[in-house]
Every structure is written in structure tokens, then in C-alpha cells.
Backbone as a chain_set.jsonl record, in Angstrom:
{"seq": "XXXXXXXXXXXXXXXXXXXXXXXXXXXXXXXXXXXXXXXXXXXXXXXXXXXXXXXXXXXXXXXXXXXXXXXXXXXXXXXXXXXXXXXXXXXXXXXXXXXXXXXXXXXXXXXXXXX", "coords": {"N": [[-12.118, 6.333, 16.68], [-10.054, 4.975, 15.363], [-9.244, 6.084, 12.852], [-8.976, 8.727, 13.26], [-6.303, 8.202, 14.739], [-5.301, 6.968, 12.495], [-5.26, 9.013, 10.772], [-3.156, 11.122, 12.367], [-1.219, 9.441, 12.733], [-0.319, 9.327, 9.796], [0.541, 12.013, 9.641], [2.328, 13.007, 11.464], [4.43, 11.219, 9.972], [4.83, 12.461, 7.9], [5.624, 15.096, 8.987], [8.164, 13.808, 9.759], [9.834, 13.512, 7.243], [11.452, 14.104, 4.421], [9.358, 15.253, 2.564], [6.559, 13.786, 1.534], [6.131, 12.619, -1.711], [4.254, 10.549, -3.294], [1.748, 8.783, -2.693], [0.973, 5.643, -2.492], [-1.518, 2.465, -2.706], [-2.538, -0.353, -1.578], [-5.611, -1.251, -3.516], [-7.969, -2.823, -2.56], [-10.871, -4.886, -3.818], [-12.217, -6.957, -2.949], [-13.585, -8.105, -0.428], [-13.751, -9.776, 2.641], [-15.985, -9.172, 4.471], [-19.049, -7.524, 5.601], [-17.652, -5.577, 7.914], [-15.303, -5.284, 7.128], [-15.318, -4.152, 4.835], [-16.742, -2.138, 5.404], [-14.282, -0.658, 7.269], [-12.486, -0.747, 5.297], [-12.921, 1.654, 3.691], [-13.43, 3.701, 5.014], [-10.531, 4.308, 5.897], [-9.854, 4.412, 3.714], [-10.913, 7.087, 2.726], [-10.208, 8.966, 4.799], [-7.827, 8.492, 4.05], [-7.903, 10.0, 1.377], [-8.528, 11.816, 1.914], [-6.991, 12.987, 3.544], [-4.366, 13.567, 1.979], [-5.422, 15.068, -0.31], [-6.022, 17.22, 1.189], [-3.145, 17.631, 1.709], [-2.032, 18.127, -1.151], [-0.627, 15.596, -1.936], [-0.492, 13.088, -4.313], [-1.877, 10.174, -4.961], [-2.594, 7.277, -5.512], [-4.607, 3.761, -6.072], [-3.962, 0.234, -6.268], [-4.654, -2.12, -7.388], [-4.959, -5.464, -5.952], [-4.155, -7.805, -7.703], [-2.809, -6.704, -9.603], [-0.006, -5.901, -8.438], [0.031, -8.791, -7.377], [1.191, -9.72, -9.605], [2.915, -8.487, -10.955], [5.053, -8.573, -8.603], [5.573, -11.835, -8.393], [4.446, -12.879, -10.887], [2.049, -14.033, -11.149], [-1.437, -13.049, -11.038], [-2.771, -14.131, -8.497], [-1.425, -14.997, -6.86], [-0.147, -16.803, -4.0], [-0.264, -15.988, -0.907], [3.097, -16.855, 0.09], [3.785, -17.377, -2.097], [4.356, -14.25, -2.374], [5.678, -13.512, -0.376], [8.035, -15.267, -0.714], [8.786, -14.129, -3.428], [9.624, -11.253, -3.047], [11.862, -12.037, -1.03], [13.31, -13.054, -2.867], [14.308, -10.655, -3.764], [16.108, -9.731, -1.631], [15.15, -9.22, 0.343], [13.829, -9.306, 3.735], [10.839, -10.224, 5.153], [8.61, -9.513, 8.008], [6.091, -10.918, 7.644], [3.357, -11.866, 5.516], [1.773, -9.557, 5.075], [3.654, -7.437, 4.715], [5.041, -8.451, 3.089], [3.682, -7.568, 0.614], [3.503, -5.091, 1.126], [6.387, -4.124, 0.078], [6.225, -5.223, -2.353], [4.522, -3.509, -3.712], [5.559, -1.406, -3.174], [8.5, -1.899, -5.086], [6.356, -2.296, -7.308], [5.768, 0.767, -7.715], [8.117, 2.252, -7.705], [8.855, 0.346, -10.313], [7.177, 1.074, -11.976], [6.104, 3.992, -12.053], [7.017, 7.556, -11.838], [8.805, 7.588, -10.114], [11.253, 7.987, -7.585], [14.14, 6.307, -5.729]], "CA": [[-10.759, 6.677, 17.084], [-9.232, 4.564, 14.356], [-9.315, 6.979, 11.873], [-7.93, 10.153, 13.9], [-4.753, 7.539, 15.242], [-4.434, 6.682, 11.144], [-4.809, 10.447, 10.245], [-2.283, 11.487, 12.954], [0.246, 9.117, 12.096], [0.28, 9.798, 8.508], [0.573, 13.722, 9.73], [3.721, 12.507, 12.19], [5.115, 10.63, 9.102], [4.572, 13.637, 6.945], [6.528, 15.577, 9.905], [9.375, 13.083, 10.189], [10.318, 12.772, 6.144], [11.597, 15.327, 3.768], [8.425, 15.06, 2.419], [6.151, 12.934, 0.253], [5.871, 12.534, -3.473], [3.061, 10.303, -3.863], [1.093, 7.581, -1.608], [0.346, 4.359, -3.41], [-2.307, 1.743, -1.838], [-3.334, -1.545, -1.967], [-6.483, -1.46, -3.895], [-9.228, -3.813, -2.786], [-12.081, -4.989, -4.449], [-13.237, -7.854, -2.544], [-13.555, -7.858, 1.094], [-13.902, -10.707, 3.171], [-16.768, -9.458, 5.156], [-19.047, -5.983, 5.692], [-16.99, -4.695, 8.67], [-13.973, -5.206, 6.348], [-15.542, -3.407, 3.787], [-16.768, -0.464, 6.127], [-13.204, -0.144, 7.841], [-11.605, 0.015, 4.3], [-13.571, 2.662, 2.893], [-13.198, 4.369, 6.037], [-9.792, 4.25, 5.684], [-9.632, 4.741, 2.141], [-11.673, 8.251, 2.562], [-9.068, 9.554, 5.161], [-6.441, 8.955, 2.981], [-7.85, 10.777, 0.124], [-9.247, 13.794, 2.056], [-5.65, 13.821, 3.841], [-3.636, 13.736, 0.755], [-5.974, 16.184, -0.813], [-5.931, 18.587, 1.997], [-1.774, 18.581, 1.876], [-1.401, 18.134, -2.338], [-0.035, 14.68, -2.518], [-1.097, 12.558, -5.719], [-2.327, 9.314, -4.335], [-2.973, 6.05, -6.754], [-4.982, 2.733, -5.625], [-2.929, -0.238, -7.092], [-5.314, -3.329, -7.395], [-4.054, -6.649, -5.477], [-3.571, -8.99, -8.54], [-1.372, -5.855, -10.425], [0.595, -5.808, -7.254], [0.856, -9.437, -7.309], [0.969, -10.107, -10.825], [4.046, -7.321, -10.753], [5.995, -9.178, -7.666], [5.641, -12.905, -8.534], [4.27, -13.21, -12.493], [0.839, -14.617, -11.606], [-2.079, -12.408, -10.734], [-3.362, -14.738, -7.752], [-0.071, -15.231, -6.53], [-0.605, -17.334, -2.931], [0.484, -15.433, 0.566], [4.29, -17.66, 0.671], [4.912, -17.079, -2.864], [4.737, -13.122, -2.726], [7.124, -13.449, 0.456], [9.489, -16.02, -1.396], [9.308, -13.318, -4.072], [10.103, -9.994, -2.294], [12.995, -12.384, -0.548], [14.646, -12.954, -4.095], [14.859, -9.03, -4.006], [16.594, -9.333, -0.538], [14.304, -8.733, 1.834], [13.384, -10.453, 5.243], [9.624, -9.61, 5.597], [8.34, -10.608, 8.681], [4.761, -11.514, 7.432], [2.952, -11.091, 4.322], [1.439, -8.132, 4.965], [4.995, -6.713, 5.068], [6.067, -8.715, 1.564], [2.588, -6.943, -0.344], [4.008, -3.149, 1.077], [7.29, -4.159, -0.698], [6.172, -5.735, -3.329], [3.964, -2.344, -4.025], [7.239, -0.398, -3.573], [8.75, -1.904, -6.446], [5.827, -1.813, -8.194], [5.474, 1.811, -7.766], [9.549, 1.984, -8.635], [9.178, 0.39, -11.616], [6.298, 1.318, -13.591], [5.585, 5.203, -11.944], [7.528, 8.262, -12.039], [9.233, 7.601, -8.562], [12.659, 7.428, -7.069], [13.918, 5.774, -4.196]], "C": [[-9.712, 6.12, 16.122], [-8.628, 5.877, 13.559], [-8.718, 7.842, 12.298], [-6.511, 9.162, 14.229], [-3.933, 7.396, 13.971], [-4.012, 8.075, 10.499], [-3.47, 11.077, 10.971], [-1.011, 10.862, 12.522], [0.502, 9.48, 10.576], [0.574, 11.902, 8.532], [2.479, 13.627, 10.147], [4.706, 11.883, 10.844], [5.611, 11.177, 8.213], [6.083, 14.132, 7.431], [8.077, 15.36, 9.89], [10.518, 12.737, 8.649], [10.888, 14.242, 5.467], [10.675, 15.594, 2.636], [8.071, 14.131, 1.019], [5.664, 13.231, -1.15], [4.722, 12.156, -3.879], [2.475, 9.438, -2.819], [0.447, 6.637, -2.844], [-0.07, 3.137, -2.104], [-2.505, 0.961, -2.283], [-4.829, -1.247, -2.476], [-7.501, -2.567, -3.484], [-10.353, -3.952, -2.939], [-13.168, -6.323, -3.833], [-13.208, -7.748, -0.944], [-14.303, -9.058, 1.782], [-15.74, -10.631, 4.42], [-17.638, -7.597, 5.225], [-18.321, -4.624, 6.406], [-15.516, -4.477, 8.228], [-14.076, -4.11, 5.714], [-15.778, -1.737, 4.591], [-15.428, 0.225, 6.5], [-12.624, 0.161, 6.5], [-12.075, 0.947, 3.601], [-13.674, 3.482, 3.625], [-12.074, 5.041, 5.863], [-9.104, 4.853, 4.453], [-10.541, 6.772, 2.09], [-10.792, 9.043, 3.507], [-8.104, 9.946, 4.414], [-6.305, 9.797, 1.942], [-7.778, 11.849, 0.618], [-7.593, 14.426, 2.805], [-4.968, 13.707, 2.232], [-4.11, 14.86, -0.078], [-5.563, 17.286, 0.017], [-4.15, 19.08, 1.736], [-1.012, 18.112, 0.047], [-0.607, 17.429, -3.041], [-0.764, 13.907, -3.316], [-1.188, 11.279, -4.691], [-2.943, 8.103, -5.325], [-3.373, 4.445, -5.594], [-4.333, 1.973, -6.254], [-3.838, -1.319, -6.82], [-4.188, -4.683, -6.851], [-3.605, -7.097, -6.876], [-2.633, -8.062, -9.596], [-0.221, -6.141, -9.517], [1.19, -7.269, -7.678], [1.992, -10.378, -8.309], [2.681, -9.698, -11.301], [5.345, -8.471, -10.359], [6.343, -10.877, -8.36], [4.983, -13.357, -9.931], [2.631, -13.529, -12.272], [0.092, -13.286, -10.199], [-3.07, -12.899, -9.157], [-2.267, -15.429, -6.901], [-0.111, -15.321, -4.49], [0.514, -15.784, -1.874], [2.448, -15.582, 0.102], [4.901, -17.097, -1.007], [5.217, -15.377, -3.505], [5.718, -12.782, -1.276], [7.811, -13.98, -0.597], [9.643, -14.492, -2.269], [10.383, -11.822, -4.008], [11.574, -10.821, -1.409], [14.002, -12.389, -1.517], [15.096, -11.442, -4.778], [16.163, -8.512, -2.992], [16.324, -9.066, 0.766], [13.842, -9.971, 2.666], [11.928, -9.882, 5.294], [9.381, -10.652, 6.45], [7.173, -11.213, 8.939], [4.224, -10.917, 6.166], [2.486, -9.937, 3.946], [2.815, -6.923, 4.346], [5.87, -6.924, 3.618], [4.701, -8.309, 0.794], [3.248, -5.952, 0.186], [5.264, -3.516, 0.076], [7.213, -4.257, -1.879], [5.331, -4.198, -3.491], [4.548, -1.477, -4.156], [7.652, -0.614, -4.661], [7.836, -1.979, -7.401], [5.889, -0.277, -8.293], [6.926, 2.279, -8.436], [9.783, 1.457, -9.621], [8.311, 0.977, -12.189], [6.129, 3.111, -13.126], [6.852, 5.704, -11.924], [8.386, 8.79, -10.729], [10.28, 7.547, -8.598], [12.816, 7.381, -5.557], [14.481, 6.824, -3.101]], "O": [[-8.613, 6.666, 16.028], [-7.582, 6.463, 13.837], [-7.624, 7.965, 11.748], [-5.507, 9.699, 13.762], [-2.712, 7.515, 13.87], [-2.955, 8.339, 9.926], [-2.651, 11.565, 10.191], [-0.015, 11.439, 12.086], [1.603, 9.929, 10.258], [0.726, 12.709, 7.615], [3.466, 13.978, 9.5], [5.879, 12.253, 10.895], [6.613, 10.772, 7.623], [7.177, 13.918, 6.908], [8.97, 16.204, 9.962], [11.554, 12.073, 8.687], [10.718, 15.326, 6.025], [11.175, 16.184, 1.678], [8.725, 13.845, 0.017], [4.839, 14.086, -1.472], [4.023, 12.859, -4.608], [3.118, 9.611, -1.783], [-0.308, 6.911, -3.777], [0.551, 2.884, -1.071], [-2.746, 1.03, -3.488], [-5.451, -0.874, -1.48], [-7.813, -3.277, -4.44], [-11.109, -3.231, -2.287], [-14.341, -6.581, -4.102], [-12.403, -6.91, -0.538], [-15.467, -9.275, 1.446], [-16.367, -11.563, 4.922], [-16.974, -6.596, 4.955], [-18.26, -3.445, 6.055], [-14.71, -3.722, 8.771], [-13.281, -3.174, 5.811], [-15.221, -0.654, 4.412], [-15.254, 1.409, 6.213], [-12.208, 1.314, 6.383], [-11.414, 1.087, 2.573], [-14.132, 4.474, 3.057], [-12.171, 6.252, 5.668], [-8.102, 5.557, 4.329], [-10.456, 7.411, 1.041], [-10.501, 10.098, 2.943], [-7.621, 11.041, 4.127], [-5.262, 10.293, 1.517], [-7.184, 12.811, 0.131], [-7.113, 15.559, 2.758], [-5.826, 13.949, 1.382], [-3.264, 15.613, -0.562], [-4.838, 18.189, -0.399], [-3.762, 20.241, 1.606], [0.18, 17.836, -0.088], [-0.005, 17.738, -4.069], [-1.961, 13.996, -3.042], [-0.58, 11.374, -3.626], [-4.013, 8.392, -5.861], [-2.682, 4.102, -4.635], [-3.759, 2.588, -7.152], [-3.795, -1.52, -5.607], [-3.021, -4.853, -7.206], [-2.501, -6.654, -7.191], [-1.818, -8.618, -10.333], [0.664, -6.773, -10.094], [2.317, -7.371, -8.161], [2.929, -11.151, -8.11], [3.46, -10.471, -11.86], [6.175, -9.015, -11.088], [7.472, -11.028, -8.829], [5.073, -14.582, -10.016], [1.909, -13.271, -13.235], [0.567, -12.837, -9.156], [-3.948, -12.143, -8.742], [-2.503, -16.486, -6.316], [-0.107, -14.326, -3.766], [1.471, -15.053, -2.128], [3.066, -14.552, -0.17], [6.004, -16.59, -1.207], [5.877, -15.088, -4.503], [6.424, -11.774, -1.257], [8.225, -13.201, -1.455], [10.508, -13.708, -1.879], [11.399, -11.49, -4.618], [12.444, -9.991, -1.144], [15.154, -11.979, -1.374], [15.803, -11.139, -5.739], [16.923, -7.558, -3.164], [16.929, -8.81, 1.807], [13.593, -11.139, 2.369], [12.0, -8.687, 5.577], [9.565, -11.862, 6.317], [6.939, -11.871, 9.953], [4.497, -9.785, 5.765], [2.647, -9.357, 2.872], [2.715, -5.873, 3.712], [6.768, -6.249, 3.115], [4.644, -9.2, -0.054], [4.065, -5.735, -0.709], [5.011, -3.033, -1.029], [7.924, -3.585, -2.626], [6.256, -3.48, -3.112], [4.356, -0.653, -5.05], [7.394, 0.235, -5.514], [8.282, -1.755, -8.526], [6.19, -0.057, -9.466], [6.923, 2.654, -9.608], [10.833, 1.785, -10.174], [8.724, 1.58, -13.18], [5.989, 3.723, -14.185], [7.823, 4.949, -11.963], [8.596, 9.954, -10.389], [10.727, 7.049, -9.631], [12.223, 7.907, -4.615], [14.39, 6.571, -1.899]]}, "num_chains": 1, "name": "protein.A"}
């Protein structure tokens, strides 16, 4: 049921925008455990086959580019890719939340995006 709730919302999201340009993802390569690894490849195979099915370009973005990007160092702790994404302006209200940002402006600076 995961998977149909993640496909649906990215359908609803689709729905609700004047539509999307590209989808950029956290990339990961290590995974803390097998049911990690199953759910993200799960996950990661939705996303392609939706994006395929409706013709959006779609790029994986490896963590340590991401963090390497946001805060200078490629291993760049939890606190100091918040602090970082804060000296942009932003309130994130958990790290999860300062890696999507920080992946925004990566994707805003180096790809062929606008905001």
C-alpha cells in the first residue's frame, strides 16, 4: 500500500501544480539495513516508471554531492546541513527537511531549472 499512497500523491501533486519540469532525488548508496534497502528501491522504481509513464526527466543526486553542494564538505553532519540551509533563510523543521532544500538549490544552481 506504500507504493500506491506514494504513486497517488505524486499524481495529486502533478494535479495541483502547473506542472513539472524535472524530479530530482536523493540518491542513496548505502542503506542502513535490508528493509531500507528494499523500501528504497521500491520507491525508487515507482518514481521512475511514474515519471516515465507522464515524460518527466528525473536525476538521482548522490548524498555527499548534495551535501558537499549545501555545506562544502561531502560528509557534512545532520546540524551542519540545517545550520547551512538556515544561512539561506530557511527554518527547516528537521533534517530531512534541510537535505530537500539543500537539493533544491542544488538542482537551482548547477541544472537547467528555474524557480
Amino acid at each position: 500500500m506504500r507504493y500506491l499512497r506514494f504513486k497517488r500523491w505524486l499524481t495529486e501533486l502533478k494535479s495541483h501544480t502547473d506542472g513539472i519540469d524535472a524530479v530530482y532525488f536523493e540518491e542513496v548508496r548505502r542503506h542502513a539495513g535490508v528493509d531500507a534497502a528494499h523500501a528504497y528501491g521500491g520507491f525508487m522504481a515507482h518514481l521512475t516508471a511514474w515519471c516515465e509513464h507522464h515524460g518527466i526527466p528525473y536525476q538521482g543526486v548522490p548524498v555527499g554531492t548534495i551535501k558537499k553542494h549545501a555545506a562544502g564538505k561531502g560528509n557534512a553532519s545532520k546540524e551542519l546541513m540545517i545550520k547551512a540551509v538556515q544561512q539561506r533563510g530557511h527554518q527547516p523543521v528537521d533534517d530531512n527537511e534541510a537535505d530537500a532544500i539543500a537539493l533544491l538549490y542544488w538542482a537551482l544552481d548547477t541544472q537547467e531549472v528555474s524557480a
